[in-house]
C-alpha positions as CSV (number, residue, x, y, z in Angstrom):
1,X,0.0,0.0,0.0
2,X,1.2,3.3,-0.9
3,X,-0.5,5.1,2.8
4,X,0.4,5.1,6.3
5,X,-2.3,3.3,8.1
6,X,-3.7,5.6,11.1
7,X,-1.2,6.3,14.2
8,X,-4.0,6.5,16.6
9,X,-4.6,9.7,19.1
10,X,-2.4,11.6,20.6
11,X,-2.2,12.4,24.8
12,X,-0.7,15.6,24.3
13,X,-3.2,18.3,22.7
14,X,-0.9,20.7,21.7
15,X,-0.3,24.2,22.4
16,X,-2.3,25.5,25.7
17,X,-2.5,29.3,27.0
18,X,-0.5,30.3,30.0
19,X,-2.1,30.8,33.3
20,X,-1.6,34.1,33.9
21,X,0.2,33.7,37.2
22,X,2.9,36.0,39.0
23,X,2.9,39.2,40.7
24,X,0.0,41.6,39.3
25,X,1.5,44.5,41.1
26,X,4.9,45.4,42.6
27,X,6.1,46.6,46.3
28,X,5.5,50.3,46.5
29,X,2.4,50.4,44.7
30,X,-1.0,51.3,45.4
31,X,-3.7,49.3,46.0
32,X,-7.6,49.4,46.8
33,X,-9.4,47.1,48.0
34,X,-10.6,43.5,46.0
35,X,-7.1,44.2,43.9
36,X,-5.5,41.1,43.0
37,X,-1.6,41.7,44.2
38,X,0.0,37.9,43.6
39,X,-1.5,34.7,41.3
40,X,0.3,31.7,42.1
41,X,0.4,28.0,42.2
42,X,0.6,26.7,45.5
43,X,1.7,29.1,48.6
44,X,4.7,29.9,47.4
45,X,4.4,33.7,48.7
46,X,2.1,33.9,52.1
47,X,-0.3,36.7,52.7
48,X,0.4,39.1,55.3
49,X,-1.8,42.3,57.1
50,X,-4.3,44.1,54.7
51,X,-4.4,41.1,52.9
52,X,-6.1,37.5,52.0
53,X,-5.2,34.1,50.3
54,X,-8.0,33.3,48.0
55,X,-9.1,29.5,47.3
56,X,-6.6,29.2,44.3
57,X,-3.8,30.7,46.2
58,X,-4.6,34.1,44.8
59,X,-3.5,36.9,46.8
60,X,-5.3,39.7,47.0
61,X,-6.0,43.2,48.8
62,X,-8.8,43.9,51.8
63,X,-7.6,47.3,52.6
64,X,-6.3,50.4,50.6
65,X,-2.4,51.4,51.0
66,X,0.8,50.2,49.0
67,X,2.0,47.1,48.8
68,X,5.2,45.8,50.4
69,X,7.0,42.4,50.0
70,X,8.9,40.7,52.9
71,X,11.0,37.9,53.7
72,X,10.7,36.6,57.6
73,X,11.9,33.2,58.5
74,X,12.8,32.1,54.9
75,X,9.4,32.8,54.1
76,X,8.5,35.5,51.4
77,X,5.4,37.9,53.0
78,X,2.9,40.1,50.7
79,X,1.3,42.8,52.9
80,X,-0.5,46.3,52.0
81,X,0.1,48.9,54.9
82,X,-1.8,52.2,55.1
C-alpha cells in the first residue's frame, strides 16, 4: 500500500495558553481594595496584614495602601500597609 495506516490519538493536545500567574502588582504600589496583588500555584508567597489568600492561592487586597513584599523566616510575605 502506498498510505500510512492511522497512528491513533495523541495524549498531548498541543499548544495551551499560559495561566496568567505571578505578581499583578509590585512593592510600592497602590492598591484598593478587592485588587489582585500575587497569582500563584501553591503558597509559594504567604499573605500578610491588609491582605487575604484566595481559594486558588490568589493573593489579593482587603484594605487600601501600598504594597510591600517581605522575607521573615525564609518565608516571602505580601502585605498592603496604610
Amino acid at each position: 500500500m502506498a498510505h500510512t495506516k492511522a497512528g491513533g490519538s495523541t495524549r498531548q493536545k498541543g499548544n495551551r495558553r499560559g495561566k496568567h500567574l505571578g505578581v499583578k502588582l509590585f512593592s510600592g504600589q497602590k492598591v484598593r481594595s478587592g485588587n489582585i496583588i500575587v497569582r500563584q500555584k501553591g503558597s509559594t508567597m504567604i499573605s500578610g496584614p491588609g491582605t487575604r489568600l484566595g481559594r486558588d492561592f490568589t493573593i489579593y487586597s482587603i484594605a487600601e495602601g501600598t504594597v510591600k513584599f517581605a522575607t521573615r523566616l525564609g518565608k516571602r510575605i505580601v502585605s498592603v500597609s496604610t
